[in-house]
C-alpha positions in Angstrom: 86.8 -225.0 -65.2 87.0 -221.7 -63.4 87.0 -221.2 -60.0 87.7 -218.0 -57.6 90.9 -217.3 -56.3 91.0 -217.4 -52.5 91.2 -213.9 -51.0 90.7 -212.0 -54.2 88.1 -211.2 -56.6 89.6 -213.0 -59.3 89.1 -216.3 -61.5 91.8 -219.2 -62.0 91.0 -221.7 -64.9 91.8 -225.5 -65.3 91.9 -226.5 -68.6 91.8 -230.1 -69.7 92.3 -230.4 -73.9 94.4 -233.3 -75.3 95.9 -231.7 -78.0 97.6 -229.4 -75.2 99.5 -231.8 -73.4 102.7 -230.6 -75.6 104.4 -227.7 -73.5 104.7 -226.0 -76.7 100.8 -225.6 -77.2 100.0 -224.7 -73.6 99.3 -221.2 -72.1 101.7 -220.1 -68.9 98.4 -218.5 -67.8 96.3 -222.0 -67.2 96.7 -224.9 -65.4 96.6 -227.8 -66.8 95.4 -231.3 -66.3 94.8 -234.8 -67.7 91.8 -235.7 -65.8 88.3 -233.6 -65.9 87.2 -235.2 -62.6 90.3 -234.0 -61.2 89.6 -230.3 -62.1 86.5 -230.1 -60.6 86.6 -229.5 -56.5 85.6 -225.9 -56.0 84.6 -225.0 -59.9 81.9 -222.6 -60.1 81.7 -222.6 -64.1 82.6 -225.5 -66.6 83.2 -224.2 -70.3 82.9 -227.1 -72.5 84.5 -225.7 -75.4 85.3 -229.1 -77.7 83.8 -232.0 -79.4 86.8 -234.6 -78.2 84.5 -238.0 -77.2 87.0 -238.5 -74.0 85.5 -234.9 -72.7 81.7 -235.2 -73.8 81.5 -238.8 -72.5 82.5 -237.6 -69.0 80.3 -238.6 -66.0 77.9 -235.6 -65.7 77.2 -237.4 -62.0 80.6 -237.5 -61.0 81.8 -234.0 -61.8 78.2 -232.3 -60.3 79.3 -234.4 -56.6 82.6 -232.3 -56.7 81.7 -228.8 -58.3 81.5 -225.9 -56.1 78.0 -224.6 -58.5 77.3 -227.3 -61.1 76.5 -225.2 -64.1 77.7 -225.9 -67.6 78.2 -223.9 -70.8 78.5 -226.2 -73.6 79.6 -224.1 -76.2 80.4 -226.8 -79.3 76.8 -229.0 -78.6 78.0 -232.8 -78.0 76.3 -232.4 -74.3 73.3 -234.5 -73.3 71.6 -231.2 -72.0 69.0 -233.9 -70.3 71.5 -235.9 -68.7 73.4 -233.5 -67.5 70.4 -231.3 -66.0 69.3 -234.7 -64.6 72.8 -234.8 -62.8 71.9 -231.2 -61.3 73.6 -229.3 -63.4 72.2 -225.6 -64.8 73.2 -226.3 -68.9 73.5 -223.5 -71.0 74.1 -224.6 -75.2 74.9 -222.1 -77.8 72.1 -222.2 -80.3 69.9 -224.4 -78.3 67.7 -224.5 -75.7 
């Protein structure tokens, strides 16, 4: 999820991707966390860059309540684009509609 910093006109990103939770596999650059819902307060842009069922199954309802601008790029496709836009979130898929 990115967000803006404060005072600046830059982006920080929250990444949540189980395969990451090794210290080895993880970026310095990106902070990291276990929960999606967690991530979300203040986002303004979530990239949902994998097919993992504990990440596409997320509550589309739950993350739109605590998003800063509840807009979505599903880049891989396992999104509901429907049930997500039906939770108030703009939806963007690669190759689709």
């Amino acid at each position: 999820m990115l967000r803006p910093s404060p005072n600046s006109s830059t982006s920080s990103a929250t990444v949540t991707d189980p395969p990451s939770t090794t210290p080895a596999r993880r970026t310095p650059e990106l902070d990291y966390i276990d929960d999606p819902i967690a991530g979300a307060p203040g986002a303004d842009l979530l990239l949902h860059l994998t097919e993992w069922p504990q990440l596409s199954h997320v509550d589309p309802h739950r993350l739109a309540s605590r998003a800063a601008n509840p807009k979505v790029i599903d880049g891989r496709g396992p999104l509901n684009a429907e049930t997500w836009r039906e939770a108030g979130w703009t939806v963007r898929s690669l190759g689709r509609p």
